[in-house]
Each structure stands twice: as C-alpha cells, then as structure tokens.
NULUMTI-443344 format. One record per atom (N, C-alpha, C): residue number from 1; residue in one letter; atom name; x, y, z. Coordinates in nm, 2 decimals. Layout:
BEGIN
   i aa at      u      v      w
 NUM  a CA      X      Y      Z
...
***
This chain:
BEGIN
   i aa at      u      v      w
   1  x  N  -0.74   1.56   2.47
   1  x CA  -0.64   1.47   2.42
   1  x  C  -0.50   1.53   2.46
   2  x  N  -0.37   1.44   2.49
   2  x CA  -0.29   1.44   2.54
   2  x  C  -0.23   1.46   2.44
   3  x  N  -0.09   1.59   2.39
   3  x CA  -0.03   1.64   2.34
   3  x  C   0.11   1.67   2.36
   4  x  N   0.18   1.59   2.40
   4  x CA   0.31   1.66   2.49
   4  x  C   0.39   1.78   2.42
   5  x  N   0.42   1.89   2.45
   5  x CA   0.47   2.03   2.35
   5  x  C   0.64   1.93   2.35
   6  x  N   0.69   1.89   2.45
   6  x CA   0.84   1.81   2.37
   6  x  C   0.85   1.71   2.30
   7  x  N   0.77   1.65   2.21
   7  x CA   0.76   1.53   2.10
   7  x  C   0.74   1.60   1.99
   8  x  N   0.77   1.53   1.89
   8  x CA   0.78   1.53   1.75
   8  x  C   0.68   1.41   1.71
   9  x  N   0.54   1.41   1.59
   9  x CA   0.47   1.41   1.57
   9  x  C   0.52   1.30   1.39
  10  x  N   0.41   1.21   1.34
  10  x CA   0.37   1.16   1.30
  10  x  C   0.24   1.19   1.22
  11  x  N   0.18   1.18   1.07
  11  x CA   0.08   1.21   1.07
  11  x  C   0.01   1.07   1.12
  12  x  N   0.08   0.94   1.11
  12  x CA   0.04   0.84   1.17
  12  x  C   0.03   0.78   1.27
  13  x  N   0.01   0.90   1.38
  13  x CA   0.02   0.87   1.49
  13  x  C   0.12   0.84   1.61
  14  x  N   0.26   0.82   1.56
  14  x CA   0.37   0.79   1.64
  14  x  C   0.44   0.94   1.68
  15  x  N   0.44   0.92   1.80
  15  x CA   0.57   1.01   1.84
  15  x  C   0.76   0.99   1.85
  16  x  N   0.79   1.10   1.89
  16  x CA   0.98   1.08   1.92
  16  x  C   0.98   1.19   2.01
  17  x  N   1.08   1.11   2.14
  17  x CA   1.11   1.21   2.21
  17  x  C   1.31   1.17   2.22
  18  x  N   1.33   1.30   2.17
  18  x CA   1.49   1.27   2.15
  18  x  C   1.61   1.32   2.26
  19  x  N   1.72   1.28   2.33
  19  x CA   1.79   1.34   2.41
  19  x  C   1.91   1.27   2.30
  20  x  N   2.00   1.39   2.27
  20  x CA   2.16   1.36   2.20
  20  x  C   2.11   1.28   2.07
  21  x  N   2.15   1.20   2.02
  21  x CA   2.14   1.08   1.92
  21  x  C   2.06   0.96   1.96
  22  x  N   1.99   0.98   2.13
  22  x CA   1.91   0.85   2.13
  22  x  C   1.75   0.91   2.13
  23  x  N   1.68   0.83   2.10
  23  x CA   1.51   0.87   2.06
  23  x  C   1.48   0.73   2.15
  24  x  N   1.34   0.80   2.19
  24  x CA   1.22   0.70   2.22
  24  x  C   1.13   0.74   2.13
  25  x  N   1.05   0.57   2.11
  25  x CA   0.94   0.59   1.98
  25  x  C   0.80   0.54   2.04
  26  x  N   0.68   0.60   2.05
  26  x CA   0.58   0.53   2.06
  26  x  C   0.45   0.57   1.99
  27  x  N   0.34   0.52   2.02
  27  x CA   0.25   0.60   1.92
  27  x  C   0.13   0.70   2.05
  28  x  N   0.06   0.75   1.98
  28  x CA   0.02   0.90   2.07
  28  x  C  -0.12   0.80   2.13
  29  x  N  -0.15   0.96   2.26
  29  x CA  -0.28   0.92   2.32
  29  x  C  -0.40   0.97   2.23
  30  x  N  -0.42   1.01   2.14
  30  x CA  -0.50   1.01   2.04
  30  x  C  -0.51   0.83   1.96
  31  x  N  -0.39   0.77   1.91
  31  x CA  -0.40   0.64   1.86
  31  x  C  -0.45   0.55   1.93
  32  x  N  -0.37   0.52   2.04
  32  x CA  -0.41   0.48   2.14
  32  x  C  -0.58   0.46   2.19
  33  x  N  -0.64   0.57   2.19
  33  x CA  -0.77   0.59   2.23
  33  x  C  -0.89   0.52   2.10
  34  x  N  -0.84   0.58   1.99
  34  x CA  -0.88   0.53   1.87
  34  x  C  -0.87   0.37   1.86
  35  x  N  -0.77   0.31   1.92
  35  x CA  -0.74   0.14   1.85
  35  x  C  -0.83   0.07   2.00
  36  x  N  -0.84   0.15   2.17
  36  x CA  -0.86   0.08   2.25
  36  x  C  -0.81  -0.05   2.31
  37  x  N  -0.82  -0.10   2.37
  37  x CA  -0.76  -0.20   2.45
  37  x  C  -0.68  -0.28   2.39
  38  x  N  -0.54  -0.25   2.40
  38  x CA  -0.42  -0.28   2.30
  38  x  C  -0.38  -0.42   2.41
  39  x  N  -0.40  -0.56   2.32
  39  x CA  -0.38  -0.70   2.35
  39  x  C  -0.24  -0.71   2.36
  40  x  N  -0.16  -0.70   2.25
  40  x CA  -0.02  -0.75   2.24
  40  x  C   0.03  -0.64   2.12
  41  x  N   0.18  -0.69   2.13
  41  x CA   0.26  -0.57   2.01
  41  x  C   0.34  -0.70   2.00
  42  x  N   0.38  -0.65   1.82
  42  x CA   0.47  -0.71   1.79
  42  x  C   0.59  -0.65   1.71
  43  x  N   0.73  -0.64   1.78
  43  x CA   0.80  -0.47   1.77
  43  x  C   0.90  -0.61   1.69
  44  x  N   1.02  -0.53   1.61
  44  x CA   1.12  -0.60   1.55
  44  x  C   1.30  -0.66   1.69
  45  x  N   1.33  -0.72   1.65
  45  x CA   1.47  -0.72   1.68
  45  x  C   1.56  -0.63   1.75
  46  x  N   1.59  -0.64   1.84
  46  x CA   1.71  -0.54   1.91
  46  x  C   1.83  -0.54   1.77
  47  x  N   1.90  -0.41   1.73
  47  x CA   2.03  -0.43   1.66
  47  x  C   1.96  -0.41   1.49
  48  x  N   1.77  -0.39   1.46
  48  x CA   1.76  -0.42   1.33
  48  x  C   1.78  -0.23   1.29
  49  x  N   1.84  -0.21   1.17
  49  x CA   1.84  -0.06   1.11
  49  x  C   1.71  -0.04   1.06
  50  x  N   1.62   0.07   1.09
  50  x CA   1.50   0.06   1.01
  50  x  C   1.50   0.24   0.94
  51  x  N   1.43   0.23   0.88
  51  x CA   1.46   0.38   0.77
  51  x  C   1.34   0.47   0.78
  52  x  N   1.33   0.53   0.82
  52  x CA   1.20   0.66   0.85
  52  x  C   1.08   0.60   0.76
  53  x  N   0.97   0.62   0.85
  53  x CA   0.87   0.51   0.75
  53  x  C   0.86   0.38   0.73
  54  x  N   1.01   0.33   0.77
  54  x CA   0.94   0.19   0.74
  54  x  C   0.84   0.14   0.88
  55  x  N   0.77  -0.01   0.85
  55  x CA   0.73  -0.06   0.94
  55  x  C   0.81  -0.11   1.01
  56  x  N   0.77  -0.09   1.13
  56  x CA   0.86  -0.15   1.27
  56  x  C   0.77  -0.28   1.37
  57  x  N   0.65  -0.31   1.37
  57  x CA   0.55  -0.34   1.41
  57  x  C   0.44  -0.31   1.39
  58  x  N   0.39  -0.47   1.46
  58  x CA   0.22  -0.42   1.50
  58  x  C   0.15  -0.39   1.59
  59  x  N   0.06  -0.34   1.62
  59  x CA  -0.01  -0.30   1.74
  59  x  C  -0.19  -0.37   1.74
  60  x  N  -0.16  -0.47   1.83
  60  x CA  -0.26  -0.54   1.84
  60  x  C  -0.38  -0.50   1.95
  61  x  N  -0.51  -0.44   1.88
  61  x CA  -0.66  -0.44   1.97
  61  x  C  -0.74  -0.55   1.98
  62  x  N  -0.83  -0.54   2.05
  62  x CA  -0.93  -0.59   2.10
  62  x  C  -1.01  -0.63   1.92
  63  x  N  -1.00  -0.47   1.88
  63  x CA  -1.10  -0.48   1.75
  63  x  C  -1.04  -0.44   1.62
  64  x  N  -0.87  -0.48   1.65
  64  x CA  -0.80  -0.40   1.50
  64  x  C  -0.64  -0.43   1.53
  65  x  N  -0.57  -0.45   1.44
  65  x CA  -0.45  -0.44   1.41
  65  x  C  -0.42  -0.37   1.32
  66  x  N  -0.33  -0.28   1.38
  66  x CA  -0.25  -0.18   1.33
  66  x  C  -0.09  -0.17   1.29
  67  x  N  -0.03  -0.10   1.18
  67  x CA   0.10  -0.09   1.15
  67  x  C   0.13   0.00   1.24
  68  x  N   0.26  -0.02   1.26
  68  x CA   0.33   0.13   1.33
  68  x  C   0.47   0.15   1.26
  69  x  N   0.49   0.29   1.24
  69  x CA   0.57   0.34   1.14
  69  x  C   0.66   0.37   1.20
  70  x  N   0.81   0.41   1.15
  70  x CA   0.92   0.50   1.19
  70  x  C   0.95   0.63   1.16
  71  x  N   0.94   0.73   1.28
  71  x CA   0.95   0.83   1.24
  71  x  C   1.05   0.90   1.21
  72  x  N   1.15   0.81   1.22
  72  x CA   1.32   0.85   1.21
  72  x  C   1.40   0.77   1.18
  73  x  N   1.47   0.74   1.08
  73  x CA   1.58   0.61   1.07
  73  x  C   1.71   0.60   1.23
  74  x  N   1.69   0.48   1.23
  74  x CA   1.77   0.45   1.34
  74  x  C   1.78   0.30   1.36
  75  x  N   1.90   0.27   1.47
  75  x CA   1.92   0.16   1.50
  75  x  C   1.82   0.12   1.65
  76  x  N   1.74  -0.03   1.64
  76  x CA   1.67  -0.02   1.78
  76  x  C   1.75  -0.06   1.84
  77  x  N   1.80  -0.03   1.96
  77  x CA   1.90  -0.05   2.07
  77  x  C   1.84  -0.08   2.19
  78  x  N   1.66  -0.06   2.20
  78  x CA   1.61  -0.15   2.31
  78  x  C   1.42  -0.13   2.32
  79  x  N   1.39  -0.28   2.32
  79  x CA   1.24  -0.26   2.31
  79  x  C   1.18  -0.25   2.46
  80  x  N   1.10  -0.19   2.48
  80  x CA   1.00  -0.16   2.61
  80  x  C   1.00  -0.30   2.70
  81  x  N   1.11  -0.35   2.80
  81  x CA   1.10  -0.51   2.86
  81  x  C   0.99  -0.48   2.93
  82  x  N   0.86  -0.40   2.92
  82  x CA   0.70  -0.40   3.04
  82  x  C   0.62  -0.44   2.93
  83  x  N   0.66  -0.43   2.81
  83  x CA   0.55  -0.46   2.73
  83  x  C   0.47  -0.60   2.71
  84  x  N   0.58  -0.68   2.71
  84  x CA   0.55  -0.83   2.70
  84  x  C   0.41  -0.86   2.80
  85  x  N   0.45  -0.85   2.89
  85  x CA   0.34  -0.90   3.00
  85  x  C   0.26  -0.77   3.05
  86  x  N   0.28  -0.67   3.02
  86  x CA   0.17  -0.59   3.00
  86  x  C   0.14  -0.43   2.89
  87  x  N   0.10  -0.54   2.83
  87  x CA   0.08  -0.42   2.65
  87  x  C  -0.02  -0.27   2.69
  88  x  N  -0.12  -0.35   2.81
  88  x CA  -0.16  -0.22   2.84
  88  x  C  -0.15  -0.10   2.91
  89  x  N   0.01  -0.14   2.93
  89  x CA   0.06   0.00   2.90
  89  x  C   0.09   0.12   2.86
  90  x  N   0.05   0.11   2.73
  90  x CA   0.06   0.15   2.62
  90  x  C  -0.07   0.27   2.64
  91  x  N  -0.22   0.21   2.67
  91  x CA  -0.28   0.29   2.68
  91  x  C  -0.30   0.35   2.80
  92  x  N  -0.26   0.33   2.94
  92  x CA  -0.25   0.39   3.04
  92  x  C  -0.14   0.51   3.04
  93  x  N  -0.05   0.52   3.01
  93  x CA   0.08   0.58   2.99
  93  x  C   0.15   0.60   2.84
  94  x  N   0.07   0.63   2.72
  94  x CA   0.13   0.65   2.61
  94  x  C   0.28   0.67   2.60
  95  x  N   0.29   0.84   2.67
  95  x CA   0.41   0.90   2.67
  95  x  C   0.53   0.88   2.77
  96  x  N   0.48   0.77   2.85
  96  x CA   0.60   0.75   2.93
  96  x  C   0.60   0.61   2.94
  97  x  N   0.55   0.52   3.03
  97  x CA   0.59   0.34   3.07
  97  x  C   0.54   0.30   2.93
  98  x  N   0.49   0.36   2.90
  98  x CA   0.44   0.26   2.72
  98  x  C   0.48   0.32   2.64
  99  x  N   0.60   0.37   2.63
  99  x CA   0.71   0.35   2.49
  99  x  C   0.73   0.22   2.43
 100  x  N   0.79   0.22   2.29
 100  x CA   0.77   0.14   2.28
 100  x  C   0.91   0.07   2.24
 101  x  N   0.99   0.12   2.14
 101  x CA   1.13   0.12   2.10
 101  x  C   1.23   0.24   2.17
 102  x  N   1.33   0.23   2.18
 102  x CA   1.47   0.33   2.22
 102  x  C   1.57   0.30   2.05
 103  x  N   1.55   0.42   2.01
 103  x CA   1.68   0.36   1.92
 103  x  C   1.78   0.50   1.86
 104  x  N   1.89   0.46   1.82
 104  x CA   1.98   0.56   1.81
 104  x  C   1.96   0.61   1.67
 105  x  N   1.91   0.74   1.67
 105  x CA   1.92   0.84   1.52
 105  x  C   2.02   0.80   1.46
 106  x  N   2.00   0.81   1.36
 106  x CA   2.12   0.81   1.20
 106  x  C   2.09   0.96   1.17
 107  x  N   1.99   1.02   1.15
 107  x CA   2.02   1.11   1.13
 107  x  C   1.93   1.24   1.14
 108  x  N   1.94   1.28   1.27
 108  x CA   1.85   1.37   1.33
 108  x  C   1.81   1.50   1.25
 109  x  N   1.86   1.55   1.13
 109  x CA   1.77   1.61   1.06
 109  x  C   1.62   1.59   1.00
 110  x  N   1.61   1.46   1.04
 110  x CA   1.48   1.38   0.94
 110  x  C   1.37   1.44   1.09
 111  x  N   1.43   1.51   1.22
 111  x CA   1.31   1.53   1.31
 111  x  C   1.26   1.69   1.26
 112  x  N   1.29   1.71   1.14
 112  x CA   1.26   1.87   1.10
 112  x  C   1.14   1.84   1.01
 113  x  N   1.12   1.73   0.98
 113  x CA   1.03   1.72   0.93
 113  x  C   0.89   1.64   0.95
 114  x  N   0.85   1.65   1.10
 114  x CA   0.81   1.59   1.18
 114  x  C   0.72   1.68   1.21
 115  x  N   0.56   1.69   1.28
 115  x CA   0.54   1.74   1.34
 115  x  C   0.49   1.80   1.44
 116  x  N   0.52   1.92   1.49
 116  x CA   0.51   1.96   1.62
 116  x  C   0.38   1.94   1.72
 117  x  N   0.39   1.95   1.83
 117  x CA   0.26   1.92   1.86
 117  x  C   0.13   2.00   1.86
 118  x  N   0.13   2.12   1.81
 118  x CA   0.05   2.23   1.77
 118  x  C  -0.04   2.14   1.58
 119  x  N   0.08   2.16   1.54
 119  x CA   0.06   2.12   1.43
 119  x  C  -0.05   1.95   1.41
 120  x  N   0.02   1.85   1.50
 120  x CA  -0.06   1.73   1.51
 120  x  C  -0.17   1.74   1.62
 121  x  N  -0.18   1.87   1.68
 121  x CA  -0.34   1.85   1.77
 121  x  C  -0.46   1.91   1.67
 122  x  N  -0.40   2.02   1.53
 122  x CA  -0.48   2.04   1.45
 122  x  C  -0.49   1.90   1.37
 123  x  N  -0.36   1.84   1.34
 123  x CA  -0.37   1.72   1.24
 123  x  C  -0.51   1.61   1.25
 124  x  N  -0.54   1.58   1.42
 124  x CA  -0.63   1.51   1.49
 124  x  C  -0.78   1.57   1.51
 125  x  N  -0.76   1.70   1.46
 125  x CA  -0.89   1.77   1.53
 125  x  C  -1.01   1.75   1.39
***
C-alpha cells in the first residue's frame, strides 16, 4: 500500500499535502482500493469555508458511497477540473492527478494533529 512519507493522514482515510497556506486534499491508496471503481464525486463549491471534519463530499463506487472528511479548515479555492469526466482518476493516481480539492488553510496548526504516514500505515494494518 501506497504511503507517501510527505502527507498528513486522516484516520478516515483523506490526506493533505501542504506548500505555504495552500493544501491539496484527497483520500489515500488504501481508500481508494477499499471503495474500488470510483463512478463519480460529488465535492462542494469553489469559495465554500469548511471546518476540519466537516463533510466536503461524496465519493461514489461501483458498490458504495462514501463521505469524505476535512482534514483541515480552509477555504476551497479549486476542485480537480479531470475529475468530472474522469473520476477514475482517483484510483489510478490517488496522490497526484486525483486530488481532489486545493484549498487555503485557516489554520495550519490543526496539521499537528493529523497523522503521519508511519502512524496511518499502522492505522490501516
């Protein structure tokens, strides 16, 4: 299973990869493999404030829909434009072309409490 040592971890499965105040959010190759052949997503509004934990979307399979959480409060300032016409991206490329949101921290302390990928490859095992 795919672990990247520079992301910040979820026990529900979402990652953050952060540069300065902007974050990318998606959920891991562990989730991913678990939900299988991911149909469509359905992510919020460019411009909506969402609060660590809340829901941000769904993540639609073959054989399940899923919530997906926020692992950090922030503003979305841009959803994945590959996803629409092809969701399965998501599972070919978790950590890179299938991101899912971009959005700007409010307040990058809340990534201390996240975690690391040592810690979420025991969390999975």
């Amino acid at each position: 299973m795919n672990v990247p040592a520079n992301l910040k971890y979820t026990e529900d499965h979402e990652w953050i990869r952060t540069e300065g105040s902007t974050a990318w959010v998606g959920i891991t190759d562990f989730a991913q493999s678990e939900l299988g052949d991911i149909v469509f997503l359905d992510i919020p509004v460019l411009g909506e404030k969402l609060s660590k934990g809340d829901v941000f979307g769904t993540v639609e399979a073959v054989k399940t829909v899923s919530d997906l959480f926020m692992p950090a409060s922030g503003v979305v300032q841009e959803i994945n434009p590959l996803l629409d016409a092809a969701p399965e991206q998501v599972n070919k490329d978790p950590y890179g072309a299938g991101w899912l949101v971009r959005i700007l921290l409010e307040d990058p302390s809340e990534l201390e409490t996240l975690l690391s990928a040592s810690a979420y490859q025991s969390h999975i095992e």
